[in-house]
N, C-alpha and C positions, 0 to 999 in steps of 0.2 A: 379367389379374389374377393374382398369385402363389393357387400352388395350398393354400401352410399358411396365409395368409388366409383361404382360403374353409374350408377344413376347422374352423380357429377357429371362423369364424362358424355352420358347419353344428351344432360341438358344442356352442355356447352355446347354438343354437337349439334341440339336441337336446333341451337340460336346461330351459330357460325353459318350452317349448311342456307341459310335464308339471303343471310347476310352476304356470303359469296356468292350465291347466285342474283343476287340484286344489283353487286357491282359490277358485276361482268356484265349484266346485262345492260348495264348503265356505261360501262367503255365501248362495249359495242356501239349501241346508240352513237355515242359522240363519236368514234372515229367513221363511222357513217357519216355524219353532220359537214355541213363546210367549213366550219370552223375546226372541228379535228382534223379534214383534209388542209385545210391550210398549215396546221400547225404541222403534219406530216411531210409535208413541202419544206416547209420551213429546216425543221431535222435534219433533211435530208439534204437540205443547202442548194435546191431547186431556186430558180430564180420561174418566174412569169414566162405562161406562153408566150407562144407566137402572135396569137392575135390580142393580149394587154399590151405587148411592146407596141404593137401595128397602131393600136389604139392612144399608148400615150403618146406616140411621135405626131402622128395624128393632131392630135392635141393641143402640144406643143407649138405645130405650126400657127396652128388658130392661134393659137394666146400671142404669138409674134406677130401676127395680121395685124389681131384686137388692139394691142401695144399701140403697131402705127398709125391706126387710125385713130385712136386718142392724142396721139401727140400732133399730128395733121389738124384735128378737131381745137385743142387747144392753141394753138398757135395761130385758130382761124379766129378767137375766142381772144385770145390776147390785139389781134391787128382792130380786131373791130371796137374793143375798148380803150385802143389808142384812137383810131376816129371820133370817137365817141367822144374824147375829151379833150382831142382838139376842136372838135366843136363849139365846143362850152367857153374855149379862151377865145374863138374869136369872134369879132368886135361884130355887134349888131349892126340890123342896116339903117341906115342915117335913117332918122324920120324928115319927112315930108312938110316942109317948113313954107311950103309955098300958098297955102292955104291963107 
């Protein structure tokens, strides 16, 4: 076998064998990572624990609490600037003419 063949082939090998062991070591890493394990979930067509479900329903409630007591709040916020403006229409109190 020609000897700059092999030298070729020694330096391609040189450079590959670095280079494969960097990625691998670099997929390992990520699928270690939470973000590899999610996308792993993901694949896999896993949906969310049991305690993210527990947590968004959780949640959820609150946000319908929060709702009504905005809408309570506002409506207490509307009556009193109806007060407020009937105030305003009416007719001041007689001045005191007896003086």
């Amino acid at each position: 076998m020609d000897p700059d063949i092999l030298g070729g082939v020694a330096a391609v090998l040189g450079l590959m064998v670095p280079i494969l062991g960097l990625s691998i070591v670099g997929l390992v890493v990520f699928t270690r990572s939470r973000l590899g394990e999610a996308l792993a979930r993901r694949i896999a067509g896993g949906r969310y624990d049991a305690e993210a479900d527990e947590q968004i329903s959780a949640l959820q409630e609150e946000v319908a609490v929060l709702r009504h007591q905005l809408q309570d709040t506002q409506e207490r916020v509307e009556f009193t600037e109806r007060l407020l403006s009937a105030g305003d229409r009416a007719d001041p109190l007689p001045a005191d003419h007896s003086r």
